[in-house]
Every structure is written in structure tokens, then in C-alpha cells.
BAGUMI-792285 format. One record per residue (C-alpha): residue number from 1; chain; y, x, z. Coordinates in nm, 3 decimals. Example, Ala and Ser with C-alpha at 12.3 -4.5 7.8 and 13.67 -1.06 7.14 Angstrom:
BEGIN
<1 "A" <-0.450 1.230 0.780>>
<2 "A" <-0.106 1.367 0.714>>
***
This chain:
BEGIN
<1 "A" <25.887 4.183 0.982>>
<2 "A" <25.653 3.894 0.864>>
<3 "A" <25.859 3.524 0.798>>
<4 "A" <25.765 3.253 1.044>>
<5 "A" <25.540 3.018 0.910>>
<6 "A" <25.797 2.781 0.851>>
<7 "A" <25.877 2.984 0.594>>
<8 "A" <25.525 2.975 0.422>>
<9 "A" <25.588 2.633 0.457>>
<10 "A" <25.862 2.560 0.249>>
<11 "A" <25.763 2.861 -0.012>>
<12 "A" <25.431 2.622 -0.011>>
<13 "A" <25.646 2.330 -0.051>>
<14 "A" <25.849 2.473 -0.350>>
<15 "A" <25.534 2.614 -0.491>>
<16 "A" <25.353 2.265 -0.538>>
<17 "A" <25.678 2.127 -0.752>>
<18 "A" <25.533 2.342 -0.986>>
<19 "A" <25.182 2.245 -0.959>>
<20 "A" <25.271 1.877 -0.950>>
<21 "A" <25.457 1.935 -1.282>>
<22 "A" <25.183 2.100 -1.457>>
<23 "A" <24.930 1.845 -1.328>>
<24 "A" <25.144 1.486 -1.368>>
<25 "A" <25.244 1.666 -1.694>>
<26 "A" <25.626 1.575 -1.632>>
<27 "A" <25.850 1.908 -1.618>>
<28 "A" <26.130 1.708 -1.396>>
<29 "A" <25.989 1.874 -1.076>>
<30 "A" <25.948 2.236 -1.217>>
<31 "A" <26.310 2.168 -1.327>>
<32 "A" <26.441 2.141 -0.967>>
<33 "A" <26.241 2.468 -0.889>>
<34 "A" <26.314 2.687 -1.160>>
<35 "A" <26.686 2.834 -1.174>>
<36 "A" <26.893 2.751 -1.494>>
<37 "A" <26.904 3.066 -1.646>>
<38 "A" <26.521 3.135 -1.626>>
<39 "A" <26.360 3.338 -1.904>>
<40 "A" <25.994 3.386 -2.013>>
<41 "A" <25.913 3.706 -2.184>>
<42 "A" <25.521 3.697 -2.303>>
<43 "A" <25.270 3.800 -2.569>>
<44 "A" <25.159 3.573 -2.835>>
<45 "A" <24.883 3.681 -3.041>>
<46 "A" <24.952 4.024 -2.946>>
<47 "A" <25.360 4.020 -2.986>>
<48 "A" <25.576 4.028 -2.745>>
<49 "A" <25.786 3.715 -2.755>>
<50 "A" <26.099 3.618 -2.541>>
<51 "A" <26.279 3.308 -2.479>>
<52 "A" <26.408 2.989 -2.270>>
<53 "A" <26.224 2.819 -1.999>>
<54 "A" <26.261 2.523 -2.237>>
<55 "A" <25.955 2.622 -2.379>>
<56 "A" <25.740 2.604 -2.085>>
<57 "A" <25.906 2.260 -1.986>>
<58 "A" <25.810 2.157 -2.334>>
<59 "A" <25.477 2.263 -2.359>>
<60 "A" <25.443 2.065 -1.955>>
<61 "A" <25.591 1.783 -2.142>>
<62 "A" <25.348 1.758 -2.423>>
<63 "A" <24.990 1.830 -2.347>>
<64 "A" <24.852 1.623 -2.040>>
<65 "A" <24.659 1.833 -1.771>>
<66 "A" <24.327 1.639 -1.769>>
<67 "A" <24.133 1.475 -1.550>>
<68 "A" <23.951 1.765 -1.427>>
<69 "A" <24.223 1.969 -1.385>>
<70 "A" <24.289 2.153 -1.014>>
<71 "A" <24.518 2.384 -0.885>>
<72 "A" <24.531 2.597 -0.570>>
<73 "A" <24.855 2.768 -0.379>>
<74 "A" <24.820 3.083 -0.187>>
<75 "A" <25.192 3.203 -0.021>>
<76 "A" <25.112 3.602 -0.104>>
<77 "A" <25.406 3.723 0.054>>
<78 "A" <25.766 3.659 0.208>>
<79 "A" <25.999 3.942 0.275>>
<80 "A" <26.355 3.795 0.407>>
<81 "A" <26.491 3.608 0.068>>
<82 "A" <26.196 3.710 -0.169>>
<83 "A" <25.829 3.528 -0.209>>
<84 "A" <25.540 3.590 -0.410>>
<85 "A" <25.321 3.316 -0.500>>
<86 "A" <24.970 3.284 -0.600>>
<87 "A" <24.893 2.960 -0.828>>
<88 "A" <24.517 2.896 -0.951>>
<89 "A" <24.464 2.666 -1.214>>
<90 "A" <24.225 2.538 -1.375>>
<91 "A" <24.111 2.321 -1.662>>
<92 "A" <24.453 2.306 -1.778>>
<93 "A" <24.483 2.078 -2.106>>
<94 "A" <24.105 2.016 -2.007>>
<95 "A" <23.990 2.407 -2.081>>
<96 "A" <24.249 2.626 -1.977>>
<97 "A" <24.224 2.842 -1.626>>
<98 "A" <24.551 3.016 -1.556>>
<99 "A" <24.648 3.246 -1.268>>
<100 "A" <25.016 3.201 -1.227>>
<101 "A" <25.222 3.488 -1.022>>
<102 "A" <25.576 3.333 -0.931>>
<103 "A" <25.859 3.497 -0.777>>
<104 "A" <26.096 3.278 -0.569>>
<105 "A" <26.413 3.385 -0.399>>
<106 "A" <26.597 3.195 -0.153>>
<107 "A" <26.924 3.084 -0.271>>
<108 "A" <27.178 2.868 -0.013>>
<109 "A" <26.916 2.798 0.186>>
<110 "A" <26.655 2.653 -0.100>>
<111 "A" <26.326 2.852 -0.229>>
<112 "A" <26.400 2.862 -0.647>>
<113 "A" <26.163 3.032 -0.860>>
<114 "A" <26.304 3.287 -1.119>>
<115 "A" <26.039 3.384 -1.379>>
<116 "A" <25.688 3.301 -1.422>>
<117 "A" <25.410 3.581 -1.454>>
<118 "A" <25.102 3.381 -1.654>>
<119 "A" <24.726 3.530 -1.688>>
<120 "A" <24.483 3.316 -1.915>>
<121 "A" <24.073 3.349 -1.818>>
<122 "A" <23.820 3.290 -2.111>>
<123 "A" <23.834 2.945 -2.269>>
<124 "A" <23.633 2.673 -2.201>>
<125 "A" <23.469 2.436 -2.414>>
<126 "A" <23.715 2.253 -2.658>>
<127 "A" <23.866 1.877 -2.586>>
<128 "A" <24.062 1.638 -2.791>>
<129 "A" <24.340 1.780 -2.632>>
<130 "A" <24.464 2.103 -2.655>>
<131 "A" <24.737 2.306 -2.498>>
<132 "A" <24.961 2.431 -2.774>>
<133 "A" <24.900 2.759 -2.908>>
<134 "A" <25.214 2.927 -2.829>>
<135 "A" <25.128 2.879 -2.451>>
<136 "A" <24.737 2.953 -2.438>>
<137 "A" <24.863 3.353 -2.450>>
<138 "A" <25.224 3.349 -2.338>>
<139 "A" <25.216 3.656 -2.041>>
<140 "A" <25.523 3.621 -1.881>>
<141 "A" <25.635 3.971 -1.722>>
<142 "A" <25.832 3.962 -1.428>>
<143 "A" <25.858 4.322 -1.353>>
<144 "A" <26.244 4.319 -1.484>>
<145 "A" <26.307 4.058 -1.245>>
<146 "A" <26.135 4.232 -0.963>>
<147 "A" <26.355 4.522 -1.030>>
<148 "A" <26.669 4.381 -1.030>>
<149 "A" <26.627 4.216 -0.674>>
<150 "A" <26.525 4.559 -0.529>>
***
């Protein structure tokens, strides 16, 4: 049964505390979206690495999003207490396009993102600054995740 559009709504809604993080480079909005014990397990250079959400906040924290930067939110799917959002980003850090997947369950009545699934496209042209190198390859798999709602 599809969720009212209400629904796609507030997933929307949640969704864009994200982007506005990312973009105002401030994590204190992604903070009141992500739950506390949120995890990111990536690659880095072509190892897998594991570890807190701190690292993502930190990396929001330090490297400014740019002027050109732009974002997009596409609502993929809502099934009962489970969403799947679509975030495009791009110019992140002034070169960067991303294609986040997150995965948001609603808990006591409020949308809250558990991991964060990251894709990188080919790098653009260099700037002054740089989004740290830890993030520019982190893949964050949320297939674990997935399977332990189901």
C-alpha cells in the first residue's frame, strides 16, 4: 500500500536536514536526523574502513560546500516505517558530486536516518578547498542495516 503524501512530505522534510547540513557546512541539523548509534562502514583507497558517524559530522564541519554547490531530494520509496531516499549532490567542497542513498525509519512518530550509503562521480577540477581525503571515497554500505529491519 503506497504512504500518503504526507508522508513523502515529512521523509522530504527530514531528508533536507541533511542537505542543509552538507550545504551550510554545520553538522547540527544532520545531528537531529541521524540516530545516536549510527555507523559508517566504507572503502578508503580500496579498504574497507568502519567507524562513528563522528567522522562524517567532522568532515561536514570542516570543509565548506562552495558556492556552486547544489543538491536535489527524490523520496524513492516509503513502505509503513521504512524510506529510501535519493540525495544528488553536487560540487561538494567545490568538485565533489555525490549520490547519497539514505535509509530512514520512523521512530515515535519522527523520520531518523540510520546509515548513509555514499557513491562519488569523477572529480572535477581542483579548488583551494578540498574535501578531506578520508571522505572523497568513503562507500558507506547499508545492506546490514537493510537486513536487520526486514
Amino acid at each position: 500500500m503506497r504512504a500518503p503524501i504526507s508522508e513523502y512530505k515529512a521523509v522530504e522534510e527530514a531528508a533536507m536536514k541533511f542537505v542543509k547540513s552538507v550545504a551550510e557546512g554545520n553538522s547540527k541539523h544532520a545531528r537531529e536526523l541521524f540516530t545516536e548509534d549510527a555507523v559508517l562502514f566504507g572503502y578508503l583507497d580500496g579498504e574497507l574502513e568502519h567507524g562513528s558517524i563522528e567522522q562524517f559530522y567532522h568532515n561536514v564541519d570542516t570543509v565548506g560546500a562552495g558556492a556552486d554547490f547544489k543538491a536535489r531530494v527524490d523520496v524513492v520509496s516509503i513502505e509503513e516505517t521504512v524510506a529510501v531516499v535519493r540525495v544528488l549532490e553536487e560540487k561538494w567542497g567545490g568538485r565533489i558530486d555525490f549520490t547519497d542513498y539514505l535509509l530512514l525509519m520512523k521512530m515515535h512518530g519522527e523520520w531518523k536516518l540510520l546509515p548513509r550509503h555514499t557513491t562519488k562521480t569523477p572529480t572535477r577540477s581542483r579548488t583551494n578547498q578540498q574535501p578531506p581525503a578520508r571522505f572523497e571515497s568513503v562507500v558507506v554500505i547499508l545492506t546490514s542495516y537493510a537486513e536487520a529491519l526486514l
